[in-house]
ZAMARGU-4260 file (C-alpha; in steps of 0.2 Angstrom, whole numbers, plus 5000, padded with zeros to 4 digits):
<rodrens>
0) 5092/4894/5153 | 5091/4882/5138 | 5077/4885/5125 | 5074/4872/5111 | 5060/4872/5094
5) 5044/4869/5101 | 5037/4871/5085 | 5045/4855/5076 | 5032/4846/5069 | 5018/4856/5075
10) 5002/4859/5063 | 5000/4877/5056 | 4983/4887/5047 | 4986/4894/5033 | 4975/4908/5027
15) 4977/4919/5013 | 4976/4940/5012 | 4965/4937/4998 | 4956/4922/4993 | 4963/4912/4980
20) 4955/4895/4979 | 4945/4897/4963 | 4960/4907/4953 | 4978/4904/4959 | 4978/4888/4971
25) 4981/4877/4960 | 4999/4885/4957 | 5007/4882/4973 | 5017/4869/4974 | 5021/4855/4988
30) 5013/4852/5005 | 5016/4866/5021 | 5026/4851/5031 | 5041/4858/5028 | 5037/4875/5040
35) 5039/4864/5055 | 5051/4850/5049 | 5067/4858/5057 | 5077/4860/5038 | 5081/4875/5031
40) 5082/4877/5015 | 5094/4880/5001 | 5089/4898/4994 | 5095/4894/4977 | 5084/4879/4974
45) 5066/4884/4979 | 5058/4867/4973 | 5072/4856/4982 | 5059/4851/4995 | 5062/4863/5011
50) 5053/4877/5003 | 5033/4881/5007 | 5029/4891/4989 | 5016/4905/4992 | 5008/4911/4977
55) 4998/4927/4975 | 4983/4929/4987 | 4991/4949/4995 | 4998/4940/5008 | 4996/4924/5023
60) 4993/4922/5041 | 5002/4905/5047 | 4993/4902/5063 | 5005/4889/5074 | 4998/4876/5086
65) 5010/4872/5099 | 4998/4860/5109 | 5001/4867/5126 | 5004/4884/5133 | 5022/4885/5132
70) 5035/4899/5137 | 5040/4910/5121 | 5057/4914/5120 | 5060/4919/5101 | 5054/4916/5086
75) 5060/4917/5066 | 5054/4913/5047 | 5066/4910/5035 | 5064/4916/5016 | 5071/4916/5000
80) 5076/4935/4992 | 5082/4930/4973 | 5077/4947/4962 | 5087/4934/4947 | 5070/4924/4949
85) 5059/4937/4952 | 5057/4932/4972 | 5056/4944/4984 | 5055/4942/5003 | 5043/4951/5011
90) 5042/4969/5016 | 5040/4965/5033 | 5033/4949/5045 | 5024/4952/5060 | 5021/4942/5074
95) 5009/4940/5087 | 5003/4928/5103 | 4989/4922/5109 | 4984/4909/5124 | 4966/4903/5117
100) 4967/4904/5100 | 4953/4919/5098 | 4964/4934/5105 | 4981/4938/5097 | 4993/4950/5105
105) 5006/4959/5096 | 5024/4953/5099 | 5032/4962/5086 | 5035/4968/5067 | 5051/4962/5060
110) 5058/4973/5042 | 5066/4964/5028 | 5083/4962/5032 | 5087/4968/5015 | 5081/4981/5001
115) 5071/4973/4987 | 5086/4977/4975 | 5096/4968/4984 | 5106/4958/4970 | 5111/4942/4979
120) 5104/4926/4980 | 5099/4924/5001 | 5089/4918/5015 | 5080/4931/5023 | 5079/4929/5041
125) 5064/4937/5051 | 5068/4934/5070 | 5064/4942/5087 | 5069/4937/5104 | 5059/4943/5117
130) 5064/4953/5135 | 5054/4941/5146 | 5046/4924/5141 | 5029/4924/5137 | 5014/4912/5138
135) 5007/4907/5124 | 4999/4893/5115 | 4996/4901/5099 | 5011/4909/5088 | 5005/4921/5073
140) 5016/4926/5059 | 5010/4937/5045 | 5017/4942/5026 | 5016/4950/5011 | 5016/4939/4995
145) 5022/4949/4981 | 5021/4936/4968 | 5030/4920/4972 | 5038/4919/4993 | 5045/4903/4997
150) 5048/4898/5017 | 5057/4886/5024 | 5058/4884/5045 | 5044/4894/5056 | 5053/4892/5073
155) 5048/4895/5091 | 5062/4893/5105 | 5056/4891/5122 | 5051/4878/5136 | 5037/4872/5146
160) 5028/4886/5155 | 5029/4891/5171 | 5015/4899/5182 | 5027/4916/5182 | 5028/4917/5164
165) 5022/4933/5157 | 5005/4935/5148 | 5005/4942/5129 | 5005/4960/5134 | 5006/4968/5117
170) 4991/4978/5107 | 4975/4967/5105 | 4977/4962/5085 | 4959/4966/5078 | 4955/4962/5061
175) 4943/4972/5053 | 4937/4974/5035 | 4927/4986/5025 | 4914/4974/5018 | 4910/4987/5004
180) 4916/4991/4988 | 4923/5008/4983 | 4909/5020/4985 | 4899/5028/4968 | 4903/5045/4976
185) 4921/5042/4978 | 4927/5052/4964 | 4914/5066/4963 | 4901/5057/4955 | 4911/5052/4942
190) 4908/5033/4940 | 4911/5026/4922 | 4928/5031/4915 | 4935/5022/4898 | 4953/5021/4896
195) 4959/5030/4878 | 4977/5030/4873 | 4986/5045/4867 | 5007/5045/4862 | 5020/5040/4853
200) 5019/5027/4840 | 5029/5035/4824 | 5024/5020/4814 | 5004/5023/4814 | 4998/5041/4822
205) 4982/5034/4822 | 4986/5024/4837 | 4991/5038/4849 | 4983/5055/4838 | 4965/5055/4844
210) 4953/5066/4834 | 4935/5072/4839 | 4927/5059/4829 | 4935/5047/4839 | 4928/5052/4855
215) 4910/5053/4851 | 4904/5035/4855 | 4913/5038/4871 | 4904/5052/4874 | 4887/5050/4867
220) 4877/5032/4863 | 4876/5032/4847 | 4863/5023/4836 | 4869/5010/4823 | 4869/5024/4811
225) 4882/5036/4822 | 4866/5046/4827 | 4868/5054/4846 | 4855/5047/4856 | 4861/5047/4875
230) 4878/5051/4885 | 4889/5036/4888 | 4904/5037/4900 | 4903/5050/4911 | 4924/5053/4911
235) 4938/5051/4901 | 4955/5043/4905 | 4970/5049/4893 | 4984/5038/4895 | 4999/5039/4888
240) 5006/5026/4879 | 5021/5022/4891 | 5033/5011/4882 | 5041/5022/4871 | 5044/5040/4868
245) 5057/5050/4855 | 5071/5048/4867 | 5070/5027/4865 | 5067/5028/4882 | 5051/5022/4891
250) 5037/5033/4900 | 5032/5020/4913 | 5042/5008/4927 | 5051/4998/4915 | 5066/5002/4901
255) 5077/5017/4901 | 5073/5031/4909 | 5065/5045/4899 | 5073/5065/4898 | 5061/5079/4900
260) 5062/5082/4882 | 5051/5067/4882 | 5038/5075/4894 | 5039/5091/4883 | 5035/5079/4869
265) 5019/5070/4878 | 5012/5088/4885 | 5014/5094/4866 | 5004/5079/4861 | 4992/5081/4875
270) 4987/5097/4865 | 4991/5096/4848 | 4981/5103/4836 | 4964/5093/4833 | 4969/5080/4842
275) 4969/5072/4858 | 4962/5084/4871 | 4957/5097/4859 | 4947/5086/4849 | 4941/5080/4865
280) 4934/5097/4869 | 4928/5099/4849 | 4918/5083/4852 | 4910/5090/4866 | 4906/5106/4861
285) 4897/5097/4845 | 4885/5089/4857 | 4880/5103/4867 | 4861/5105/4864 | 4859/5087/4858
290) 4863/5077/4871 | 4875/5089/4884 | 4867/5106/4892 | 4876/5123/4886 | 4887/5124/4902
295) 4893/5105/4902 | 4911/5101/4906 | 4918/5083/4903 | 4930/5076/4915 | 4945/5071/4909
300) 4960/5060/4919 | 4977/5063/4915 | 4994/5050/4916 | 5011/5056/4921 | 5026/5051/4915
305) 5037/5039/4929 | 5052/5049/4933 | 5066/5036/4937 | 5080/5037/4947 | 5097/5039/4936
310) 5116/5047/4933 | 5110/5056/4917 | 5106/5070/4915 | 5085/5072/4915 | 5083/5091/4909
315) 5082/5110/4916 | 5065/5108/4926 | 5068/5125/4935 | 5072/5136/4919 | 5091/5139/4927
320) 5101/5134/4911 | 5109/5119/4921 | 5101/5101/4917 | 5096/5091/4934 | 5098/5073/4937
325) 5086/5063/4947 | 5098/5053/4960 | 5085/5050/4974 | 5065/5048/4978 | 5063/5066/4983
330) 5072/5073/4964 | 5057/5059/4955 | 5043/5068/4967 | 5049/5083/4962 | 5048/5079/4945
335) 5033/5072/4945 | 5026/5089/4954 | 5035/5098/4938 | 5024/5087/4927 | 5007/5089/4935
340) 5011/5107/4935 | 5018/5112/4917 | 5001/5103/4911 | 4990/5113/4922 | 4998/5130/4914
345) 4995/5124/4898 | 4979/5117/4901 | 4973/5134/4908 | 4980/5143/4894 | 4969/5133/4883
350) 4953/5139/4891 | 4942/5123/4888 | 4927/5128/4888 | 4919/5111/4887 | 4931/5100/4899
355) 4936/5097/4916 | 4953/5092/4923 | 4947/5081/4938 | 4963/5072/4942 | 4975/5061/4936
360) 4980/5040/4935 | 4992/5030/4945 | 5003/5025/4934 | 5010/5011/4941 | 4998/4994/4944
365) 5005/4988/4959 | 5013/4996/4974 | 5025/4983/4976 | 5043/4989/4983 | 5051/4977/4969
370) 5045/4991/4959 | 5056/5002/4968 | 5064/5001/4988 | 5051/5015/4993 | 5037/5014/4981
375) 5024/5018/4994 | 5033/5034/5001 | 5035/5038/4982 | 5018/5038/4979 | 5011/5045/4995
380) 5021/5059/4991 | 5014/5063/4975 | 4998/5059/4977 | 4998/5071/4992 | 5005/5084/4979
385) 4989/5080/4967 | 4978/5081/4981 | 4985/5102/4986 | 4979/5107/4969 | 4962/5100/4972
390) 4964/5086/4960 | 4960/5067/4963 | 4969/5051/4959 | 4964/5034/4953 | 4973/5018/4956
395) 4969/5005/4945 | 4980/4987/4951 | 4980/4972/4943 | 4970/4956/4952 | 4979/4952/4969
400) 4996/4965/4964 | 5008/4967/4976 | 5003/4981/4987 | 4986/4984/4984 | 4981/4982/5001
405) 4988/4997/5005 | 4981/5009/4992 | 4971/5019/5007 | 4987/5023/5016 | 4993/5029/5002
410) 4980/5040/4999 | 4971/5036/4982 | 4955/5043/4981 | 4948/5028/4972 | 4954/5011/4968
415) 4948/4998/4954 | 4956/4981/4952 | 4958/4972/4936 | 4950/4954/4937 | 4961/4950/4925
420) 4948/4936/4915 | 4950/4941/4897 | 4969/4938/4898 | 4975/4927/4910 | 4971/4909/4906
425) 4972/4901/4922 | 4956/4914/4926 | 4946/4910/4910 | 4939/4891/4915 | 4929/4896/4928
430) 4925/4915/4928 | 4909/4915/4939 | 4922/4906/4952 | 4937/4916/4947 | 4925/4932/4949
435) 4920/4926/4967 | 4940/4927/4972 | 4939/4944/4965 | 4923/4953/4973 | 4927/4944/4990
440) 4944/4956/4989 | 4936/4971/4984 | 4926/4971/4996 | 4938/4967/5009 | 4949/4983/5003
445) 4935/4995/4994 | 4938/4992/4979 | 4929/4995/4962 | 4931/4988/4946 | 4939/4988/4929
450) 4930/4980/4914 | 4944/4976/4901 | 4941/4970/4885 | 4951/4959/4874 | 4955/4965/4858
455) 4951/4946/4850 | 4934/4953/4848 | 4939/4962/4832 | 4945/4944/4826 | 4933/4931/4817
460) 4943/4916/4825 | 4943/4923/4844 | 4927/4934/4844 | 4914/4922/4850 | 4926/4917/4865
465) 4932/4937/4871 | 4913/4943/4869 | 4910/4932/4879 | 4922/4933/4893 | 4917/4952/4891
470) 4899/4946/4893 | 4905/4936/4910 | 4913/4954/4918 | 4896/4961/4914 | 4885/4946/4922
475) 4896/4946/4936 | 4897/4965/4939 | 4877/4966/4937 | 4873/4949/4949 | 4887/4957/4962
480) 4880/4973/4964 | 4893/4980/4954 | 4886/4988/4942 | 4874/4998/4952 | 4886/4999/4968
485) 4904/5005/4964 | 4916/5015/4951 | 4921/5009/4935 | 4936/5010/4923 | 4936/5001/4908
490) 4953/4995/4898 | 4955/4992/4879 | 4966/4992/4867 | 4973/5009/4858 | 4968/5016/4840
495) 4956/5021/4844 | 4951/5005/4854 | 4940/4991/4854 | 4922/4999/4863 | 4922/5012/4847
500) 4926/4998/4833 | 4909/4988/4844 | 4898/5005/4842 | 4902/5005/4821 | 4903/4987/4819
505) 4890/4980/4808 | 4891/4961/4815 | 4877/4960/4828 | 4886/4950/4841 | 4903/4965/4839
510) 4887/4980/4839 | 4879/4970/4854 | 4895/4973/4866 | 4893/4991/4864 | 4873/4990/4865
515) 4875/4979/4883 | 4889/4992/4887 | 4877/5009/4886 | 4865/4997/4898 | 4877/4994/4910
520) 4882/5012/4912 | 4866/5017/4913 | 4862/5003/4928 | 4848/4996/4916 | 4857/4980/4910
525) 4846/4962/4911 | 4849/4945/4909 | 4838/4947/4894 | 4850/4957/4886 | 4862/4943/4886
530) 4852/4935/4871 | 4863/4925/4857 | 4865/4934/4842 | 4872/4930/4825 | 4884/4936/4814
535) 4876/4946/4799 | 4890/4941/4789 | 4910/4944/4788 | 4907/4957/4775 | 4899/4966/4789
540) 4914/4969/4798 | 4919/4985/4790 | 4909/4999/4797 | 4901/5009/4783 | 4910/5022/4771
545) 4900/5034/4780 | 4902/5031/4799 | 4915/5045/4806 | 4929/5032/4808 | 4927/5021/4794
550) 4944/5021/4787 | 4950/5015/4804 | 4946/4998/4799 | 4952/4995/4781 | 4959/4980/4779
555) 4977/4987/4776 | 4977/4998/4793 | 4993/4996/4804 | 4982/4998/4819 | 4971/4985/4815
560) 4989/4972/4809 | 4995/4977/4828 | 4978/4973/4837 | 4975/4956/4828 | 4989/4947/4818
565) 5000/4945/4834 | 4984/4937/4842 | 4984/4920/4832 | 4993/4914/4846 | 4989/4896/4838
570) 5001/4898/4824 | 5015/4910/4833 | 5031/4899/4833 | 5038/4905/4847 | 5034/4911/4866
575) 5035/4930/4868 | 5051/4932/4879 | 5057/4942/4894 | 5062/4958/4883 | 5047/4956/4874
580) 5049/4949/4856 | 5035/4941/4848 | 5035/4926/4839 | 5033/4926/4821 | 5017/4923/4813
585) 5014/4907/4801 | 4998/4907/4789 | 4987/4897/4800 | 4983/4884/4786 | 5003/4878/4786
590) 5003/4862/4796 | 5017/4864/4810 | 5027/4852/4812 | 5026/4838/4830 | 5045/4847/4837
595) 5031/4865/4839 | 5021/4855/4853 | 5038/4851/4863 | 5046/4870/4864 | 5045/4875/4883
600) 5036/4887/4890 | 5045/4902/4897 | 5041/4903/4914 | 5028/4916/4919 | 5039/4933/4924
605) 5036/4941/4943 | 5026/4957/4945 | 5040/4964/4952 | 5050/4964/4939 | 5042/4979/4940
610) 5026/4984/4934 | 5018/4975/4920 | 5002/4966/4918 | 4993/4953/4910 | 4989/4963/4897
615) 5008/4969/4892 | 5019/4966/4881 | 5030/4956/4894 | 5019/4946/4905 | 5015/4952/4924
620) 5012/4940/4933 | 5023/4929/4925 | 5034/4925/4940 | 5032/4905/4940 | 5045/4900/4943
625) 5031/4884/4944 | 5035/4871/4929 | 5029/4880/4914 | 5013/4869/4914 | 5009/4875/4932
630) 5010/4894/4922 | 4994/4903/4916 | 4996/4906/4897 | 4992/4925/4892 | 4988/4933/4875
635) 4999/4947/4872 | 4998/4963/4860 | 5010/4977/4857 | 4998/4990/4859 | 4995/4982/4875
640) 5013/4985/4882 | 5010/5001/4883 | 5002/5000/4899 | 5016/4997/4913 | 5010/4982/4922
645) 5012/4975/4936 | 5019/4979/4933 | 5031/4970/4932 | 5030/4971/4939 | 5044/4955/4933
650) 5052/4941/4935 | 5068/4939/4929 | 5076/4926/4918 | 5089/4916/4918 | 5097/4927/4901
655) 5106/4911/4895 | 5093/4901/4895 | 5081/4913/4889 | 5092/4917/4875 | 5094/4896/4871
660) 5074/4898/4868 | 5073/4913/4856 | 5088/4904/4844 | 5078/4888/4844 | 5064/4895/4840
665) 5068/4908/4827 | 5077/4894/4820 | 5063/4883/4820 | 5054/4899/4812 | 5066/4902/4799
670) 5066/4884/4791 | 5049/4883/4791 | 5046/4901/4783 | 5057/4893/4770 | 5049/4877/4766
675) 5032/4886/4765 | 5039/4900/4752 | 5047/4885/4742 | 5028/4876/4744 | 5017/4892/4738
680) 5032/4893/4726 | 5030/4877/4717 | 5010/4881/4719 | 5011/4898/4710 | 5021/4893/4697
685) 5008/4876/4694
</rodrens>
């Protein structure tokens, strides 16, 4: 019998996982003719006009009209696998029938044809043909969208039908969604917990040496004079600072893979001396009888380390005198178990009297298999070890990550997405809008939130514009139900991060943040509190002499150069690139020259490209391989790449091109940098 496309230029629905019209819609590029126009496309040029682009949004539904109940042979959807630009097909597509529209049958689930690290440029073909012929009208085809996913051809083989044909008589599809954000008691009643960065960072150990000082306006409201007045977060996350570690390697998804010499390193940091969790428990124990009863204990989260799959040698985990390698998924659970374990012995060596080991944090922000083939079994597996010593885990994506949806089968007793506003550009124009994208997904999945806040809050040009993006998470949180409804986590910067330079700050707008902050926690916050507030005066910055932390914020502290000179982004001559490098900083009263306005734009790098976010050092989500203007533009910070991201989660680029950009640039760099030392020169010397 002879079958033919029934679907050639037949109109398809398109609906997105998660809603995108207010954030990313605008990125896609083209019309969704091509699905049905009978040409299959050329997978090494996605923009060549047989390619529907797909972008972001967890995933779509293509809903095919074929006009008339038909006879349903076979059907396929074609996609573009190219890891070199950070596209991946999806995990798996699967198809389903229906005769009215209103009822859809499953007809199958087809798996990618190949591993996400498969290295060649393809078409991915998604195809099943079926025993019998079925009647249908209706032909449903759903995917995953990691970052980028180009289509070309959605075919449907069959005929006319005939009164014979066989009904869809697969499983009813229902669609069901949780309407409901993550519950308050979802972690114990644990509800608001602060991000605070612990590590490696030779070159200031202020940034990852915590002392109890630190910790107190985390742990108590303090008054603008550093009195105790009220508890504050009700938690604390320590999280490593993954991007480096002795061995040169890195502690997250992306760079080398780290020996357990580096994991001996972090534990021994964990608890140094008056540091990190033992100033944690010093703290504490300092405000018991203030504002803590005698027999409180302060949670505490804890990271661990990524283990990563590799030919050398890792380290003797099992005390045997021979050092093990971690060649599969099972050796990096195992590892990972070794981990969790060896902190638990010291940690109950240590008798805390004054905290709590609750659980630990996902490291990665997405669960997309770019990140690894089997990323969710990875991490079912280990978080099903956490759960058998009676701790919980958090899993904190970025907005819309590849993955996310599946952070209840994975087991993760408690998810809060990133919204992403204070540093992805394409988010910022609108945020009440871009906000509305966001809630609509968290309460879809269950999710809660993260509030992050920008570090450009410590910066007299960028202050105004972060506080007030912070001010937007807040509005938004407290006008959603948010505030009062969900779980918290809360993202800044290391050394020891922006919320404690906001509680010591004497400029009223800075102090303002951290006084808005206590209201939120508490559930008590008010439009009122939103009130404009000006700046005592720049001299103001500097907390005073006496504050526990004043020397944090000298003028000459490398904390401070990291968290603010690499943001005056308007006078960086070159775009950060693929491996990271930051442009170099000009004075921002030089005038560039017309050739700056004209170097491109990198393109944005995918989220599989492993794990990194908006907020690292290489950019998530910065998988456009859209024309550059099509890209979201992103601030960047060093300290900030300490946090794997999406991620990235990556794109990768073309290396030749990328490495065309970096000399133009430094070049460009180099010979301005000259004629500006020849100009103060010549002024010095008048």
């Amino acid at each position: 019998m002879e079958y033919k496309n029934i679907a050639l230029g037949k109109e398809i629905a398109i609906e997105s996982l998660a809603p995108i019209e207010n954030s990313y819609k605008s990125v896609e590029k083209g019309s969704k003719d091509m699905l049905t126009d009978g040409k299959i496309g050329d997978p090494s040029d996605c923009y060549g006009g047989e390619w529907a682009h797909f972008y972001r949004g967890v995933g779509r539904v293509l809903t095919l009209d074929l006009s008339d109940i038909c006879a349903v042979n076979a059907v396929e959807l074609g996609f573009i696998h190219d890891i070199g630009k950070g596209i991946y097909s999806p995990e798996s597509v699967r198809f389903s029938l229906s005769e009215n529209g209103v009822d859809f049958y499953f007809a199958g689930e087809v798996e990618a044809p190949y591993p996400a690290s498969f290295s060649m440029q393809t078409r991915a073909v998604y195809s099943i043909i079926f025993k019998n012929d079925i009647r249908a009208r209706y032909v449903r085809a759903e995917f995953t969208v990691e970052v980028n996913s180009f289509a070309d051809e959605f075919k449907v083989l069959g005929r006319a039908a005939e009164s014979y044909d066989m009904s869809p008589s697969g499983k009813r599809l229902e669609y069901t969604e949780k309407n409901r954000y993550a519950a308050r008691d979802s972690l114990g009643g644990v509800c608001d917990i602060p991000l605070i960065y612990f590590g490696y960072w030779p070159e200031n150990e202020r940034i990852g040496k915590i002392t109890s000082d630190d910790f107190l306006p985390y742990l108590a409201y303090i008054d603008e004079n550093g009195n105790p007045i009220d508890t504050m977060f009700d938690s604390i996350l320590m999280l490593m600072l993954q991007g480096r570690c002795p061995s040169g390697a890195s502690l997250g998804y992306h760079g080398e893979a780290s020996k357990l010499s580096d994991w001996e390193y972090i534990i021994s940091e964990l608890f140094g001396e008056g540091i990190n969790l033992t100033a944690l428990n010093d703290a504490v124990g300092r405000l018991k009888g203030k504002i803590f009863e005698k027999d409180y204990k302060h949670k505490v989260f804890l990271t661990a380390p990524v283990p990563k799959i590799s030919l050398s040698p890792f380290g003797d985990m099992n005390g045997d005198g021979i050092e093990e390698k971690l060649l599969s998924t099972d050796d990096c659970v195992d590892a990972y178990i070794w981990f969790v374990d060896a902190v638990k012995r010291r940690f109950d060596a240590e008798c805390f009297e004054n905290l709590r080991l609750e659980g630990y944090f996902w490291c990665n922000e997405s669960l997309s298999r770019a990140t690894r083939d089997d990323e969710e079994y990875f991490a079912k597996r280990c978080v099903d070890a956490l759960h058998e010593r009676g701790y919980k885990c958090i899993f904190i994506p970025y907005f819309q990550a590849g993955g996310c949806e599946k952070a209840e089968r994975v087991g993760f007793d408690c998810t809060t997405m990133q919204p992403g506003l204070s540093f992805q550009a394409a988010l910022q124009h609108n945020p009440h809008l871009s906000f509305a994208d966001f809630t609509s997904l968290c309460k879809k999945y269950g999710f809660g939130v993260e509030l992050e806040i920008h570090q450009g809050v410590k910066n007299e040009q960028e202050r105004e514009k972060y506080i007030a993006l912070f001010d937007s998470y807040l509005r938004e949180c407290m006008n959603n139900r948010m505030m009062t409804e969900t779980v918290h986590t809360y993202y800044q910067v290391a050394g020891p991060g922006v919320f404690h330079y906001c509680a010591y700050s004497k400029l009223a707008p800075v102090r303002a943040v951290y006084d808005k902050l206590y209201k939120f926690i508490k559930g008590t916050l008010t439009e009122s509190d939103f009130a404009t507030t000006e700046p005592n005066s720049d001299s103001a910055e500097t907390p005073s002499a006496d504050s526990p932390t004043a020397e944090l914020h000298a003028a000459d502290s490398p904390a401070e150069e990291i968290n603010e000179s690499v943001e005056k982004t308007a006078t960086e001559i070159t775009e950060e690139s693929a491996n990271g490098i930051i442009g170099e900083v000009l004075p921002e009263s030089l005038e560039l020259p017309e050739i700056f306005s004209k170097i491109p734009k990198l393109p944005e790098i995918s989220e599989n490209s492993s794990s990194i976010s908006e907020r690292s050092e290489i950019p998530e989500n910065s998988s456009s391989i859209p024309e550059p203007q099509e890209i979201p533009e992103k601030l960047q910070t060093v300290c900030d790449s300490m946090r794997e991201k999406p991620q990235v989660r990556t794109e990768k680029q073309d290396r030749s091109g990328l490495k065309k950009k970096i000399a133009i640039g430094a070049g460009i760099a180099a010979a301005v940098g000259a004629a500006y030392a020849i100009v103060k020169a010549i002024k010095e010397k008048d």
